[in-house]
N, C-alpha and C positions, 0 to 999 in steps of 0.2 A: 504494500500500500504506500503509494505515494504521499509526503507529509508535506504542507503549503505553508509559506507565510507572507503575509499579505499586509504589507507597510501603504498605507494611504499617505503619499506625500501631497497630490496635487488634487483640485476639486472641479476636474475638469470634463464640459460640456461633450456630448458625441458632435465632434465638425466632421465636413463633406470629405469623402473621400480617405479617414482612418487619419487626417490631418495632425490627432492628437498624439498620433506617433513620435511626433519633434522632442515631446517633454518626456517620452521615455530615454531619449536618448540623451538629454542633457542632465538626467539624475546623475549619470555615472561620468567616471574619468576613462578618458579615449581610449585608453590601454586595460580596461576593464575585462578580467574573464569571470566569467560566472560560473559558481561556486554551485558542484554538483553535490555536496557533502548532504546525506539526509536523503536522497533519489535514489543511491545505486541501488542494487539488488544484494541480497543476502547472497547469493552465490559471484558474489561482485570477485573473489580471488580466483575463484578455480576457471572462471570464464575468460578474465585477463590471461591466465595460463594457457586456455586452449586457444583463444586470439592471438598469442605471441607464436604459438607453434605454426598454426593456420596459415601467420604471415610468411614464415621463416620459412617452411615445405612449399609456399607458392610463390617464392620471391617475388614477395610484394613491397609496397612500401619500402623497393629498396633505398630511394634520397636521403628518405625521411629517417630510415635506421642509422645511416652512415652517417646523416650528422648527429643525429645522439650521439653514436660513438665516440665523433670526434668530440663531442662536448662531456663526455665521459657519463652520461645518462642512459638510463635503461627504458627500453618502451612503455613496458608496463606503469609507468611514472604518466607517462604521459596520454595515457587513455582511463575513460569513465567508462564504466558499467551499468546500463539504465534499460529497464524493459521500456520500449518506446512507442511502441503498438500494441503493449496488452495482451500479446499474443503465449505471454508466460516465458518465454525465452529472451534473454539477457542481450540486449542490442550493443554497440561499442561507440564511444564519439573519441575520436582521435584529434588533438588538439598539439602542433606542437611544429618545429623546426620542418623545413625540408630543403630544397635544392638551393634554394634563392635566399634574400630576406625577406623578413617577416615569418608569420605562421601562418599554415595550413589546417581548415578541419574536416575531416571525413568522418561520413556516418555510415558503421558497416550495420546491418539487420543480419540475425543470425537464423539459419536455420538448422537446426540438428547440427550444430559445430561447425557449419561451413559460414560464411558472412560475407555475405556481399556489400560492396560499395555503392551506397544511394545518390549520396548528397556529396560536393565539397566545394568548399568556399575558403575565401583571403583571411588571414588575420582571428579574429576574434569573438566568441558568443557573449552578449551583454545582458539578456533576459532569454528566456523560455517561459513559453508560457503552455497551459493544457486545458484542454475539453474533455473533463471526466480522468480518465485512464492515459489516453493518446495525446502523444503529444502533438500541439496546434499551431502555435508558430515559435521560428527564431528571428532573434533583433541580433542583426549582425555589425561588427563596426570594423572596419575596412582603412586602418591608418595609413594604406601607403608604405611605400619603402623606399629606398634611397634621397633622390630629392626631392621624391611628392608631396608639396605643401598643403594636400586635402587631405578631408576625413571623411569617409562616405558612410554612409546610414543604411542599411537595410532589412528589412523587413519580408519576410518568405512563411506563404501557408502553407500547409500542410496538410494535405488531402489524402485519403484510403482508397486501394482496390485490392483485394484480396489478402490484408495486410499489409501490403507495399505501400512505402511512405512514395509520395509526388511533391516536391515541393515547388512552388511557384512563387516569385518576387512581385512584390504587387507594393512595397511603396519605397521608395529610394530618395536620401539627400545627399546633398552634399558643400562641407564647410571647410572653409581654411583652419586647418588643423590649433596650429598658435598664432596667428595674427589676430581671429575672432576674437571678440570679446562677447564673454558671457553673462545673462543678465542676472541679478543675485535673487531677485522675486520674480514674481508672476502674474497678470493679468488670474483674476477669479473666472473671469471668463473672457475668452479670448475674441478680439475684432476683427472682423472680417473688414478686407478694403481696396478701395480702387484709386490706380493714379490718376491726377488731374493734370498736370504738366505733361508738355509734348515729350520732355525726356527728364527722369529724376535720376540720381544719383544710389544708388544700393553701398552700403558703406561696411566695413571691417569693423568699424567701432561707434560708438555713440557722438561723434564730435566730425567735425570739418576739419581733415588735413589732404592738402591739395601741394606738400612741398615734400615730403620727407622722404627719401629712398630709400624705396624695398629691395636690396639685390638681389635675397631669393626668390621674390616673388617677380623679380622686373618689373616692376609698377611702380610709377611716383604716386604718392600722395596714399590714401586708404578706399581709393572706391573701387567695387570689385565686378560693378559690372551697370548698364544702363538697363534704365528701366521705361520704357515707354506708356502713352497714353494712355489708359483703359486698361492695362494691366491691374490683375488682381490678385491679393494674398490672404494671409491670417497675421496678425502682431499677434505678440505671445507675451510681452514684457514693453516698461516703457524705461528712461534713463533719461534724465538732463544736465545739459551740459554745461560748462562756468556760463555760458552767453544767455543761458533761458533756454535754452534751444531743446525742446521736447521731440527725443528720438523713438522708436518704436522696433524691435527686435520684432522680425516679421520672417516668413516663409513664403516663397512666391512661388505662386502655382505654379505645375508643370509643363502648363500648355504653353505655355511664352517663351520664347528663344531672348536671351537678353543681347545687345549691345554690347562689345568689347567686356564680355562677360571670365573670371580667370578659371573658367572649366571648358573642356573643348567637347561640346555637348556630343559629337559625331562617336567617341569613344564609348560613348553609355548607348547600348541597346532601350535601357530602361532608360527615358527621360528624366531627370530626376529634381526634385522639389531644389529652388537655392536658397542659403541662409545668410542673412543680415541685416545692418541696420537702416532704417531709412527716416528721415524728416518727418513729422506728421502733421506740419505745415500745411502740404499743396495735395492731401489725398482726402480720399471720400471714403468717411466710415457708410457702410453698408448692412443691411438691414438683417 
């Protein structure tokens, strides 16, 4: 039996489109993994044992062994034991080094001691969440590796056919990893809103800087991207600045392509929500 516990940080409205996803992701720090402790299964040893053999007679996993090695780590360190479909047998999520930087997670489903590979994805699990028994979705967070100055957000359900997990991405952001500035409160309930200006500004921070160079980012000043007329979002947070000047920490839908925007949208299959600050001067709260 699986055991929950359930922290009520924020008190927030269902918005269009699962929108509410942003404030799961800004509970935690970028480099966040989520703690399986309390989930495994009672036969959580002997299953890591037959997993490690399974890998080892199908040379599998071989990247991801050899950098253990070289990091003088053992696999079994590095993989959870969790029934994931209920199905009574001990599923495995592999969390951990492999060819490149960064980390890799695979999700093997066992059947009668063999396990096959469902799922795998970049970097790091930040929440799991379940319906009943089965698990429902993963919040994935995706920091990049060498010089990528983004953090991407993602969100994958988790659908059944005959036991077999499907998962599917269905809500994606993405932020400048340390430039962003994060808001320390929260809107009770969050604004929906439309630009009024032919082209506004989307900003890194709460204030107007139009001089100070970024060399990793190659950008002067802190704006990350234009924002055009009629465009619309969600504010989540507000901020003001020594001038008066009331900013609004907002997420702008996915339909809009931004202006000299610093993510090269062609690279995302999934279009993905962007995050930032922006003036709340020249826009239109909406209804």
């Amino acid at each position: 039996m699986k055991q929950f516990i359930t922290v009520v940080i924020f008190s927030i409205p269902t918005l269009i489109m699962g929108q509410e996803y942003l404030l799961e992701f800004d509970r935690f720090n970028a480099v966040y993994n989520f703690d399986w402790r309390g989930l495994e299964a009672t036969d959580e040893y002997e299953v890591k044992r037959v997993f490690v053999e399974f890998v080892e007679s199908n040379e599998l996993l071989s990247s991801e062994r050899r950098m253990l090695e070289m990091m003088e780590k053992k696999l079994r360190f590095s993989i959870k034991a969790v029934d994931l479909n209920n199905d009574q047998q001990t599923d495995i999520i592999y969390q951990g080094p492999h060819g490149g930087e960064g980390s890799l997670i695979h999700i093997f489903i066992q059947s009668n001691a063999t396990f096959e590979k469902v799922f795998t994805v970049r970097q790091g699990i930040v929440k799991v969440s379940w319906k009943g028994e089965l698990l429902d979705r993963l919040y994935i967070c995706d920091w990049g590796c060498c010089d990528d100055p983004t953090l991407t957000n993602s969100v994958y359900q988790v659908s059944y056919s005959d036991n077999r997990l499907h998962f599917q991405l269905i809500w994606e952001s993405v932020e400048l990893e340390e430039f962003l500035t994060k808001p320390k409160t929260y809107f009770d309930k969050p604004k929906r809103f439309e630009i009024l200006n032919v082209e506004y500004k989307l900003r890194a921070n709460p204030f107007i800087d139009n001089t100070t160079e970024n060399h990793h980012l190659k950008i002067t000043g802190n704006t990350i991207g234009i924002l055009k007329k009629g465009f619309q979002g969600t504010a989540y947070a507000s901020s003001e600045d020594e001038t008066g000047r009331t900013w609004w920490y907002v997420l702008v839908d996915r339909k809009y392509e931004l202006k000299d925007a610093y993510i090269n949208y062609p690279y995302h299959e999934f279009k993905p929500y962007l995050i930032g600050w922006i003036s709340s001067r020249y826009v239109k709260e909406l209804k």
